[in-house]
KOLLO-281192 format. One record per residue (C-alpha): residue number from 1; x, y negated, z. Coordinates in pm, 1 decimal, padded with zeros to 6 digits, m for minus. Layout:
BEGIN
<tiro><n>NUM</n><u>X</u><v>Y</v><w>Z</w></tiro>
...
This chain:
BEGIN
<tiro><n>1</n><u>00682.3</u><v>04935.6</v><w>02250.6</w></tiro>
<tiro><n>2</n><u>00328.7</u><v>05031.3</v><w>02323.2</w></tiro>
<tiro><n>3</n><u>00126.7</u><v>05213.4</v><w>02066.6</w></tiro>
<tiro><n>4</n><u>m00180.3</u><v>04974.8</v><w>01935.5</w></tiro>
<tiro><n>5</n><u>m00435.8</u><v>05202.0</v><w>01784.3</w></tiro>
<tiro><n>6</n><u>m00776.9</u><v>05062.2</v><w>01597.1</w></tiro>
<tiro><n>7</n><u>m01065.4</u><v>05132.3</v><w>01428.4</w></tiro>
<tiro><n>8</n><u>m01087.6</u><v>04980.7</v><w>01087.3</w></tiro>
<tiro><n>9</n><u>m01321.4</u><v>04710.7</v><w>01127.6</w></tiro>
<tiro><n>10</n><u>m01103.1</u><v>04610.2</v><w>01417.0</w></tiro>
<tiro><n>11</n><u>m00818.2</u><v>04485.5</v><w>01161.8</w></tiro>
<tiro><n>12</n><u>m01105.8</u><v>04290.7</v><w>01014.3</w></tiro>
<tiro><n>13</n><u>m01180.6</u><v>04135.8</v><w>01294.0</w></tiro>
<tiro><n>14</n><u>m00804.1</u><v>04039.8</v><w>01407.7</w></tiro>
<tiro><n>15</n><u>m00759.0</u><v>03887.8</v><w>01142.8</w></tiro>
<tiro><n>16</n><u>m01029.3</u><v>03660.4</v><w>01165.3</w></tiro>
<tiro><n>17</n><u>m00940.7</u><v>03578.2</v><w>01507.8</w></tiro>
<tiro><n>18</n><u>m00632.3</u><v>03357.7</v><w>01496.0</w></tiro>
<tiro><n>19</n><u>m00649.1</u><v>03383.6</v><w>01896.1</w></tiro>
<tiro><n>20</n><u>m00627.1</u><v>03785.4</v><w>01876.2</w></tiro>
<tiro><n>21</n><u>m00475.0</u><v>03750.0</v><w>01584.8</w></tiro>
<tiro><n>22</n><u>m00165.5</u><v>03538.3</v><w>01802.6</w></tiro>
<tiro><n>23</n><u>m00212.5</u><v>03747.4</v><w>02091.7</w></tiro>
<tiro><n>24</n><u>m00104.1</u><v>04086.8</v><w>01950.0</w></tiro>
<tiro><n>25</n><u>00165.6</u><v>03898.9</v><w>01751.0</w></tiro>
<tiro><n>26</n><u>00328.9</u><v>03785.1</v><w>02070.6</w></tiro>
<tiro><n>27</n><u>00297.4</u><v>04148.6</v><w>02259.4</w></tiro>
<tiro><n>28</n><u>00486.4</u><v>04274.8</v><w>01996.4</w></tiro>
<tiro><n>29</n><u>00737.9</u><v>03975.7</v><w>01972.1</w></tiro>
<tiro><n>30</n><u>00811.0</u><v>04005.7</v><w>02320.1</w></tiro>
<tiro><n>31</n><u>00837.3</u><v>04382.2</v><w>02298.5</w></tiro>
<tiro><n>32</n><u>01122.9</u><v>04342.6</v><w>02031.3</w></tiro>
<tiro><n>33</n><u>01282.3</u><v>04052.7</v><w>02192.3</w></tiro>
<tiro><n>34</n><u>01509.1</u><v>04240.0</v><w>02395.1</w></tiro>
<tiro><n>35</n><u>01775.1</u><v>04008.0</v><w>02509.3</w></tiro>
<tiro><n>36</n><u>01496.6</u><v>03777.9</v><w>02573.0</w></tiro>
<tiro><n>37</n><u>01636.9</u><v>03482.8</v><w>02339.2</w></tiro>
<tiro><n>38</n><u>01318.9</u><v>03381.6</v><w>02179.5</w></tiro>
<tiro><n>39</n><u>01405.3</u><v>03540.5</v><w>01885.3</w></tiro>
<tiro><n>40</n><u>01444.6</u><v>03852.3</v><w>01688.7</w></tiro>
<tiro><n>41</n><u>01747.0</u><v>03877.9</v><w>01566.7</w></tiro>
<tiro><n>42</n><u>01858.8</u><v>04153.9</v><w>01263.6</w></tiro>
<tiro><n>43</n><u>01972.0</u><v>04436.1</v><w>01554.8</w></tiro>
<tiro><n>44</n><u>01678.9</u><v>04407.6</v><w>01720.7</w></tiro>
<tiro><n>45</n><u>01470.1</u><v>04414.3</v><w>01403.1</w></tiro>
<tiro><n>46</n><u>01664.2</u><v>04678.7</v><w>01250.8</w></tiro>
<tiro><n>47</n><u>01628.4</u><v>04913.4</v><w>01570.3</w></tiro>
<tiro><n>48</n><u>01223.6</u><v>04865.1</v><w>01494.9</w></tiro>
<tiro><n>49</n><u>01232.5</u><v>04956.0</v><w>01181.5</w></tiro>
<tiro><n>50</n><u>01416.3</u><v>05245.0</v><w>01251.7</w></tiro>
<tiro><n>51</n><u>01175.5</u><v>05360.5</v><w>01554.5</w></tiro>
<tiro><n>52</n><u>00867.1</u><v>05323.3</v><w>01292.9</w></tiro>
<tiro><n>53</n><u>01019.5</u><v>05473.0</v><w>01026.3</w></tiro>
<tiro><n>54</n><u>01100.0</u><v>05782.0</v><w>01282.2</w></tiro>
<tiro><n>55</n><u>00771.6</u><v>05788.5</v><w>01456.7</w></tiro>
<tiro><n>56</n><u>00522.9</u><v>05728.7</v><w>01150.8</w></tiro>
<tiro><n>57</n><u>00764.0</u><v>05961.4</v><w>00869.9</w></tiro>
<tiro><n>58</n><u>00811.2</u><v>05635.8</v><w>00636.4</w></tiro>
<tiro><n>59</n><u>01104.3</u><v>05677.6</v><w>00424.2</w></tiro>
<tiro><n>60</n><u>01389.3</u><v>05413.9</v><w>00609.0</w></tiro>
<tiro><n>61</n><u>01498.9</u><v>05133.6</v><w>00412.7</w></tiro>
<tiro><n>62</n><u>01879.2</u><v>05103.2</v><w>00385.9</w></tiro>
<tiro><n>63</n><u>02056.3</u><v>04831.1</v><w>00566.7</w></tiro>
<tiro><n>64</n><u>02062.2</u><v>04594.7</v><w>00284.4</w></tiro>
<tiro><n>65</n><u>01688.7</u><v>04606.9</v><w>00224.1</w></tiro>
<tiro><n>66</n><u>01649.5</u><v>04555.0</v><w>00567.1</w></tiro>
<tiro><n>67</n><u>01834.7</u><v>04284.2</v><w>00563.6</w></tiro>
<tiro><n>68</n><u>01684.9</u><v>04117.0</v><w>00242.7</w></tiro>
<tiro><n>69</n><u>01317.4</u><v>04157.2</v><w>00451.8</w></tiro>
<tiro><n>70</n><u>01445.0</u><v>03985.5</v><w>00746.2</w></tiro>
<tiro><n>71</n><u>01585.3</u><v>03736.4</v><w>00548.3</w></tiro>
<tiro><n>72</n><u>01291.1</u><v>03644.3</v><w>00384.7</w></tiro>
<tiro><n>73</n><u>01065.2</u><v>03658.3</v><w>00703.3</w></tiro>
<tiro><n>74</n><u>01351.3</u><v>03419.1</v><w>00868.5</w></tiro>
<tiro><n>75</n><u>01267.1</u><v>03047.4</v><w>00907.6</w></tiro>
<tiro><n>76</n><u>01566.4</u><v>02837.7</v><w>00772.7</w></tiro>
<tiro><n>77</n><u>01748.5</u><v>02658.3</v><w>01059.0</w></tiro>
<tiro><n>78</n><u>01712.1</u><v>02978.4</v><w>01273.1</w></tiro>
<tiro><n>79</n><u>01987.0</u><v>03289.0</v><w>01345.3</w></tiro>
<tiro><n>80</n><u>01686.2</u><v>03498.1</v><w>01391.3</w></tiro>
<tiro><n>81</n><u>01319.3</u><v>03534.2</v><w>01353.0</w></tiro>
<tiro><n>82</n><u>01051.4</u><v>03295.6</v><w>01582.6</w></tiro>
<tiro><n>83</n><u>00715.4</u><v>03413.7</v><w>01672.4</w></tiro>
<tiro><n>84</n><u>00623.8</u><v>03219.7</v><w>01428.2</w></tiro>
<tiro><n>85</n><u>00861.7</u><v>03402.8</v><w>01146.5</w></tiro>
<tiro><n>86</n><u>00749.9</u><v>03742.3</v><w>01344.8</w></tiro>
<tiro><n>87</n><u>00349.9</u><v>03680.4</v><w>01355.9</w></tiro>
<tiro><n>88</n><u>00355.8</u><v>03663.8</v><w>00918.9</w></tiro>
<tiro><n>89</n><u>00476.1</u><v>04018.2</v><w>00904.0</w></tiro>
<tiro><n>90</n><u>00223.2</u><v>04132.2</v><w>01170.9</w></tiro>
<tiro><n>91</n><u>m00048.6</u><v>03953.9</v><w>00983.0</w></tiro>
<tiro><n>92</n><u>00078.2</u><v>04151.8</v><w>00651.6</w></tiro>
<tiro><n>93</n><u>00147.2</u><v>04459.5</v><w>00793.6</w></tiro>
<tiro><n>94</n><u>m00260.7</u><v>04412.8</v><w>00976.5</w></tiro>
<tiro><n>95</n><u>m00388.6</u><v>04302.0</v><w>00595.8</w></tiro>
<tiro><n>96</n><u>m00195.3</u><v>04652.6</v><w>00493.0</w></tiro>
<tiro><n>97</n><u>m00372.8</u><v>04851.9</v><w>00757.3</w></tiro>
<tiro><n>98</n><u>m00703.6</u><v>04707.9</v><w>00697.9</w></tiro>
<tiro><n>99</n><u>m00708.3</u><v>04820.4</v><w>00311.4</w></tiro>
<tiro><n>100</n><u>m00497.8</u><v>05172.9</v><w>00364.9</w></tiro>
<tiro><n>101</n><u>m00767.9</u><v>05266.3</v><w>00628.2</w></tiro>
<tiro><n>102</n><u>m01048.3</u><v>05154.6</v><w>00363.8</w></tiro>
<tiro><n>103</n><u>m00974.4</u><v>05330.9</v><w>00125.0</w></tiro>
């Protein structure tokens, strides 16, 4: 997965552009889809958690609270998460950028 670096007002402005906004969200989708199912499912998501928390020094959740974030991010009559489950966390994780770098 490719790095994405920006400049603060550039979260700002992502996340008033729902195209932008859907574009980045489906790089990144596709990125983690590896077995190309059209979803994410708990492996995949787990290995990406465990590649951030490795590249970026964030303490790793365990397993379970991995597991409990999927979970929660899964849509109901899914085995794994849709774009559509995927693009909420990059809009929070974008909304948590945009008021770390602010500050």
């Amino acid at each position: 997965m490719q790095d994405i670096d920006f400049e603060n007002n550039e979260y700002k402005q992502i996340l008033s552009d729902s195209a932008m906004l859907n574009k980045i969200s489906q790089k990144c989708f596709d990125d983690l889809d590896l077995d190309g199912s059209g979803q994410i499912t708990i492996t995949e998501f787990q290995n990406f958690i465990y590649k951030l928390s490795a590249k970026y020094g964030i303490e790793i959740l365990n397993g379970g609270d991995i597991l409990k974030v999927f979970k929660q991010l899964e849509s109901v009559s899914s085995r794994g998460l849709t774009q559509e489950d995927f693009k909420i966390l990059v809009k929070e994780v974008i909304k948590q950028l945009a008021v770390t770098v602010t500050i």
